[in-house]
N, C-alpha and C positions, 0 to 999 in steps of 0.2 A: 597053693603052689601050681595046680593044675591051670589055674586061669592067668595066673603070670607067664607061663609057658605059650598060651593061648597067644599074651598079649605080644611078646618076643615075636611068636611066631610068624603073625600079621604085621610086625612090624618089618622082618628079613622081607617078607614080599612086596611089602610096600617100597621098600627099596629099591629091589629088584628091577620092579617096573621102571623107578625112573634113570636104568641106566642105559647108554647108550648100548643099542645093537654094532655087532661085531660088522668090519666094512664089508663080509663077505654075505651080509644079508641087510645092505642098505642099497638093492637096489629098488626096493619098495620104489621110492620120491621118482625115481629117473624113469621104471616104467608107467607111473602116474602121470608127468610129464609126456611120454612119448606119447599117452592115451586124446590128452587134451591134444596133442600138437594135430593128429591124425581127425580127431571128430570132433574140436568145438566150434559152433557154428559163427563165434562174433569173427577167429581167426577164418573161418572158410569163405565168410561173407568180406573180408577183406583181399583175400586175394581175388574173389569175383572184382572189387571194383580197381585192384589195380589192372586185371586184363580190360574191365573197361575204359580205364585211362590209356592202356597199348593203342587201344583204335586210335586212338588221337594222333597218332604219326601216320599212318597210311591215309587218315585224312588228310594232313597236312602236305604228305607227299603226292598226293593226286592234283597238287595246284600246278603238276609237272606235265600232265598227264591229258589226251583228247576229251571233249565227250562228242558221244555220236549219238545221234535219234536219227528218227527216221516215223514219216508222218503218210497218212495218208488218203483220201476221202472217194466219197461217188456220188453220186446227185440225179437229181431229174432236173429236167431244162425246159421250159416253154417260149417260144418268141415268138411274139405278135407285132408284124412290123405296118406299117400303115405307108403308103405311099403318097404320092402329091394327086394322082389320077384317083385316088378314093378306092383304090384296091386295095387289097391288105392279104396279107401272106404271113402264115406259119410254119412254125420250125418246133420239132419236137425232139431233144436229142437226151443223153446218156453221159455226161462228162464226169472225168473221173484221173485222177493225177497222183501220183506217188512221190515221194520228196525226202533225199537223204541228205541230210547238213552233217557236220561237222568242225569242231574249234578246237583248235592248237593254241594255247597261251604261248606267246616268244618271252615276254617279259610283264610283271606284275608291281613291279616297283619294291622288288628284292621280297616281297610278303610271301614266298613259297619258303622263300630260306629261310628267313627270320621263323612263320609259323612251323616249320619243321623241328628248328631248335629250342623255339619253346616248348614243342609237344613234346619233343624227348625231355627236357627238364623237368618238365611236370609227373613223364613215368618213374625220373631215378627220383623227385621228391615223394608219389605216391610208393615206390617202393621201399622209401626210409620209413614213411608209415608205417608200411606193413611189417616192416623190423618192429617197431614203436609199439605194434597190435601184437605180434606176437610176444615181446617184451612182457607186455604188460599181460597176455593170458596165460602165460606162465609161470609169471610173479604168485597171480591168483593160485593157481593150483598149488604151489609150493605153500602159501597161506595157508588154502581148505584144508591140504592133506596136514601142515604141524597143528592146524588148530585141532582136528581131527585127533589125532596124537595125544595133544594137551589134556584135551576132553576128555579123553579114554583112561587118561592116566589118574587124571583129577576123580573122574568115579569111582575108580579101583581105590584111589587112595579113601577116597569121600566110604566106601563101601567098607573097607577094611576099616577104618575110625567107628563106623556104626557098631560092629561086631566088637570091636576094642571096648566101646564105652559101655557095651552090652555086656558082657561079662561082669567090667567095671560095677554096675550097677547090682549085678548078683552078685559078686563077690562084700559090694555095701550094705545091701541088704543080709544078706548071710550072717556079718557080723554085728550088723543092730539087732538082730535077733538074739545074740548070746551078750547081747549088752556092750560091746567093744565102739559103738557107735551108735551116733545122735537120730532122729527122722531129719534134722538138719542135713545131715552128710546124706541118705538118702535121696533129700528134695534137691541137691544138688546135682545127684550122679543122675537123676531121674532130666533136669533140666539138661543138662551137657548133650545127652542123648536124644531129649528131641532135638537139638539146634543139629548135632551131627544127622540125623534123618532128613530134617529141612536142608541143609547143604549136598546131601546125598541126590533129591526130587530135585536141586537147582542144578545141579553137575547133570544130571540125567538130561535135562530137560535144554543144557548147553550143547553136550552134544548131540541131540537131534540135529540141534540147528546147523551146529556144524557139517555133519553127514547132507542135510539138504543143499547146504553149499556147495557140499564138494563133489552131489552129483551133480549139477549145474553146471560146476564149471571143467569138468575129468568125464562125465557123462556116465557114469555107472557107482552104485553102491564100492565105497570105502571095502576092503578085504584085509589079508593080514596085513597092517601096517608096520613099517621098522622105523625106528626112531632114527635117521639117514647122520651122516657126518656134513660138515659144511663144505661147499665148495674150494675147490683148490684153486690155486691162480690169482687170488686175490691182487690188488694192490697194495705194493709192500707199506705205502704212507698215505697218508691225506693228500699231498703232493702229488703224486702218481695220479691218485682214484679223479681228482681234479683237473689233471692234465690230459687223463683217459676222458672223461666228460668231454673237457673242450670238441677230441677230435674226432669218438664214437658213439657219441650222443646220436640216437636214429632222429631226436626231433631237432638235434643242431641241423644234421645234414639234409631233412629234410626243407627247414629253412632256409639254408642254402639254396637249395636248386629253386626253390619257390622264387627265392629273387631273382634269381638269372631267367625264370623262365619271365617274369615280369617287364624284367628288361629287355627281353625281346619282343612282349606283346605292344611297350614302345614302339619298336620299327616296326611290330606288324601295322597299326594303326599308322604309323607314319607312312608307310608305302601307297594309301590310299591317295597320297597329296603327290605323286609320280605319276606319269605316264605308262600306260599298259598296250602292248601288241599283241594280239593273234591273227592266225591265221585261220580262215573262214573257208569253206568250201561245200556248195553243193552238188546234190544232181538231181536233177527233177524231170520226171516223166509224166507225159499226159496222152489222154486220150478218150474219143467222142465216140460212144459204139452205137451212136443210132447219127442219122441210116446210112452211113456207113464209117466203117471204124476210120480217124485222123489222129496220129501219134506225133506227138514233138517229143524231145528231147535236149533239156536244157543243163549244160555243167558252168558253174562258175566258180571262180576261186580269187580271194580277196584279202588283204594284208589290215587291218582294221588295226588304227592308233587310235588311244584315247585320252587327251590330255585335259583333266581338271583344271576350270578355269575359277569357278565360285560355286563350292555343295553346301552352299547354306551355313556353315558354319558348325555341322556337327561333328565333321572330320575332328576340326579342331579342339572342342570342348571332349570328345573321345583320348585324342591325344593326352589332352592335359590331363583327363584322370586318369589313362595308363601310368604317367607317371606319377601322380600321386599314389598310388598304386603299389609301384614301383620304390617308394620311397616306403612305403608302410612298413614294405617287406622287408626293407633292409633296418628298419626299424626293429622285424618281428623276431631276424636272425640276431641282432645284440640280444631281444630279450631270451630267446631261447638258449642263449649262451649264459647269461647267467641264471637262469632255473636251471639250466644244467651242472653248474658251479654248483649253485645252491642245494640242489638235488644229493651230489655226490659228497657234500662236508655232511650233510643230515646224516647221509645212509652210514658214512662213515665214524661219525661220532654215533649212532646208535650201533653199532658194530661194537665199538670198543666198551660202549655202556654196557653192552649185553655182557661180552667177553667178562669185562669187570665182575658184574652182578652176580652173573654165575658162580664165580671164584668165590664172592663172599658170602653167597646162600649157602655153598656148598660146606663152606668152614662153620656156617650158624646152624646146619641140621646136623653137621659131626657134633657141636657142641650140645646141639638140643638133644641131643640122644644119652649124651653122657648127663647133662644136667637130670632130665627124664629118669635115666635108670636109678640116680642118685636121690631123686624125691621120694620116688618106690621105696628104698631102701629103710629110710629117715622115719617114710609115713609106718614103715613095717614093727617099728622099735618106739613109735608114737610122737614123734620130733617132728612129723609134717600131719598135718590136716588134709582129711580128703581134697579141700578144694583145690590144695598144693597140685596134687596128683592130676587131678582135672584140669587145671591149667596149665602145667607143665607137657600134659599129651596132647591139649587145643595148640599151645604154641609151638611142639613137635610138627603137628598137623600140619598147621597155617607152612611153618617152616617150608616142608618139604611139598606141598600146593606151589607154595612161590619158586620154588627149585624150577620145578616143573615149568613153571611158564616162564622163567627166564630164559630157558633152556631152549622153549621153541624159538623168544626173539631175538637166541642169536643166530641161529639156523636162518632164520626169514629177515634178521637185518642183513645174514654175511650174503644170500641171495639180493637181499634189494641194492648194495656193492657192485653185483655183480650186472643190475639190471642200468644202475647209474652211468656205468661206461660203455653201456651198449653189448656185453658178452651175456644177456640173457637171452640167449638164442638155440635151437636144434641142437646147433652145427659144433655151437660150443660149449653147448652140454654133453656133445657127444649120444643124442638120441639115439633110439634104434629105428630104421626103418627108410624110408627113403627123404632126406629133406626137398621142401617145394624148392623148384627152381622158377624164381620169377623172370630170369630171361627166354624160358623156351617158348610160350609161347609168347612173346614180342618176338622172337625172330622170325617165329611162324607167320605172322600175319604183317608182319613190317612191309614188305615188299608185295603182298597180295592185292593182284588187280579186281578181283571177283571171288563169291562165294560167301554164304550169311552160317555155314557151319560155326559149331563154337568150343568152347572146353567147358566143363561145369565143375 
C-alpha cells in the first residue's frame, strides 16, 4: 500500500509540472525577450549596419554641396642665363605660391536627385531588415526559453518515472520472495527501470543543450522559468494571417524599397549620358622672397559645361545592368511575397495542428491514468500480469512526455503567427524598456556637413 501511495503521489506532481502557470507569473518569456532585445549581438550588429546604410543619404546629398581645397608649395630656384656676348648671369630666388579652388555643381544630369532617393530607399529597405533581424531573434528566444521548459519538464517527468519504476521493482521483488511472483516478472521490472534511467541521462543531457542555447541567444543562464500563455491578437483565420503577410511582411517591404531604390540607380547611371555644370573658382597668391619679395595675386571664376560625346561605351553597358538589376528586384519582391504567403499558411496550419494535438494528448493522459489505475487494480486481484502494469505506466509516461511537447509547439507555432505578419516585434510585444528608434539617428546625420563622431 505504501508504495502505491508512493506511486499516486509522483504521479499528482508529474502533473502539476505540466500545467500551465497562472498569467500573473508568465511574465517569465516577455522579460527573456526584453533581455535578448537589449544585449544580443546579431540584433545590435544590425542596427550598427543600418546606421551604416544612413550615411548613404548625406552622401548622396553632398552632390548639392561645394568642395573647397586649398594647395600650396615653396621652392628653391636657380637661373643660369647665357647671353649672345658670352656673359652669363645668375638668378637665385625663393618662390612660393598659395592656391584656393573651389566647385559648385549647377547641374549633374538629375544624378543628386535620383542618388538621393535611392539612398533613402535603400535605408527604409535596410531598416525592414532590421525588423526582419529582430523578428527572427526573438522567434529564437521564445524557442530557447519553451524548449528550456519542455526539457525541464521532460526530466521531472523522466525523474519521477525512475523513482515510480523503483518502488515498482521493490514492491516485485518483495513478492517473488513470498512466492506471489515469477524472476520473470522481476527481469521485467528490473528491465523497465533501466530503459527509465537511460531516458532520464537522455532528458538530462537535452536539456544542457537547451540552457546553452538559450544563453546564446537571451545572454545569461535560464532562471525560474513559467510555462507563459500564447499571444494575443492573433489572426482570426488563415485569410487574415495571409492577408497580414502580404502587407507586414519585413522581408516583402523590404523588397519593395530594394526595387524602387534600383530603379533609381537606373537614372543614376543614366544621368552620366547628360550634360553637367559648375562653377569653378579660384585665388592664387604668389610670391619671390629672394632678393627681393614680388607678390601677384590671381582670382578667377569659371562656368564649366561638360557634355559627353563618346565614354567608351561603359556608361551604357552600366546602364543596361542597372536595369537588369532593376528587373531582378522586381522579380525578388513577387518572390518574397509568396514565401510570405507560404510562410504564413505553414505557421498557421502548425498553429491549429498544435491547438488540435494538444486537445487530444490531453484526453489520451486523462484516459491513460484511468486505464493505469485500472491495470493496478486487476494486477492486485491477479487478472493482470506485472508487465500489464509496466506498460500501462510506460504508456502513461510516453503520454504525458508528448503533452509536454505539444504544449510547447503551440506556444512557438502561435509566436511563429505572430512573426509571419511582421508583429514579432518590441513594440508589439509590448517589451520593457526603451525600444531602438531607427530614425534618430538618420535625422542626425541627414543633413550633417562635417564631423566623423558616431553612435555604437
Amino acid at each position: 500500500m505504501r508504495s502505491e501511495k508512493m506511486l499516486r503521489f509522483g504521479l499528482v506532481v508529474a502533473v502539476l509540472l505540466l500545467l500551465p502557470e497562472a498569467p500573473v507569473r508568465a511574465e517569465g518569456l516577455i522579460e527573456a525577450l526584453a533581455d535578448t532585445y537589449a544585449s544580443n549581438p546579431r540584433l545590435l550588429a544590425a542596427r550598427a549596419r543600418l546606421r551604416a546604410t544612413d550615411e548613404n543619404v548625406p552622401v548622396a546629398l553632398s552632390g548639392w554641396r561645394p568642395s573647397i581645397s586649398a594647395t600650396g608649395d615653396i621652392g628653391l630656384e636657380n637661373v643660369d642665363r647665357y647671353l649672345p656676348t658670352n656673359r652669363t648671369t645668375n638668378a637665385f630666388g625663393i618662390p612660393g605660391d598659395l592656391k584656393l579652388a573651389f566647385s559648385q555643381p549647377l547641374f549633374r544630369g538629375f544624378r543628386t536627385t535620383a542618388d538621393t532617393e535611392r539612398s533613402e530607399n535603400l535605408v527604409l529597405a535596410e531598416r525592414a531588415r532590421l525588423v526582419a533581424t529582430e523578428q527572427t531573434v526573438l522567434l529564437d528566444a521564445v524557442t530557447a526559453y519553451m524548449n528550456v521548459v519542455r526539457d525541464r519538464a521532460v526530466l521531472e517527468l523522466s525523474t519521477a518515472n525512475v523513482e515510480v519504476l523503483r518502488k515498482q521493482l521493490q514492491a516485485t521483488e518483495d513478492r517473488f520472495r513470498v512466492g506471489e511472483l515469477t524472476r520473470t516478472d522481476v527481469a521485467q521490472a528490473q528491465s523497465r527501470l533501466q530503459r527509465s534511467i537511460a531516458d532520464q541521462v537522455t532528458a538530462r543531457g537535452t536539456l544542457t543543450s537547451s540552457i546553452a542555447t538559450y544563453v546564446y541567444v537571451v545572454g545569461h543562464a535560464p532562471r525560474d522559468l513559467a510555462f507563459p500563455l500564447p499571444p494575443t491578437s492573433l489572426p482570426n483565420d488563415e485569410a487574415q494571417a495571409i492577408e497580414a503577410a502580404r502587407a507586414g511582411n519585413p522581408n516583402v517591404i523590404a523588397a519593395d524599397y530594394d526595387e524602387r531604390a534600383a530603379n533609381k540607380s537606373v537614372d543614376l547611371v543614366r544621368g552620366e549620358l547628360y550634360p553637367s555644370l559648375s562653377l569653378n573658382g579660384t585665388m592664387s597668391y604668389g610670391a619671390d622672397l629672394n632678393p627681393a619679395t614680388t607678390e601677384t595675386l590671381t582670382e578667377t571664376m569659371t562656368a564649366t559645361m561638360t557634355v559627353p560625346l563618346y565614354l567608351s561605351g561603359s556608361v551604357y553597358a552600366r546602364l543596361r545592368g542597372a536595369k537588369q538589376t532593376a528587373s531582378q528586384r522586381m522579380q525578388d519582391l513577387a518572390n518574397a511575397r509568396r514565401v510570405a504567403v507560404e510562410g504564413a499558411t505553414s505557421a498557421w496550419e502548425s498553429l491549429q495542428t498544435a491547438q488540435a494535438t494538444v486537445v487530444a494528448f490531453e484526453a489520451e493522459v486523462r484516459a491513460l491514468e484511468i486505464a493505469y489505475e485500472g491495470v493496478q487494480e486487476e494486477a492486485r486481484v491477479g487478472a493482470r500480469m506485472t508487465l500489464d502494469v509496466l506498460n500501462a505506466e510506460q504508456e502513461l509516461f510516453n503520454g504525458r512526455v508528448n503533452l509536454v511537447r505539444v504544449r510547447r509547439n503551440a506556444v512557438v507555432s502561435a509566436y511563429l503567427v505572430f512573426s509571419s505578419v511582421g508583429r514579432m516585434t518590441a513594440k508589439d510585444l509590448g517589451l520593457a524598456g526603451t525600444a531602438y528608434d531607427p530614425s534618430e539617428y538618420y535625422n542626425r546625420v541627414r543633413n550633417r556637413w562635417a564631423g566623423a563622431e558616431i553612435d555604437r
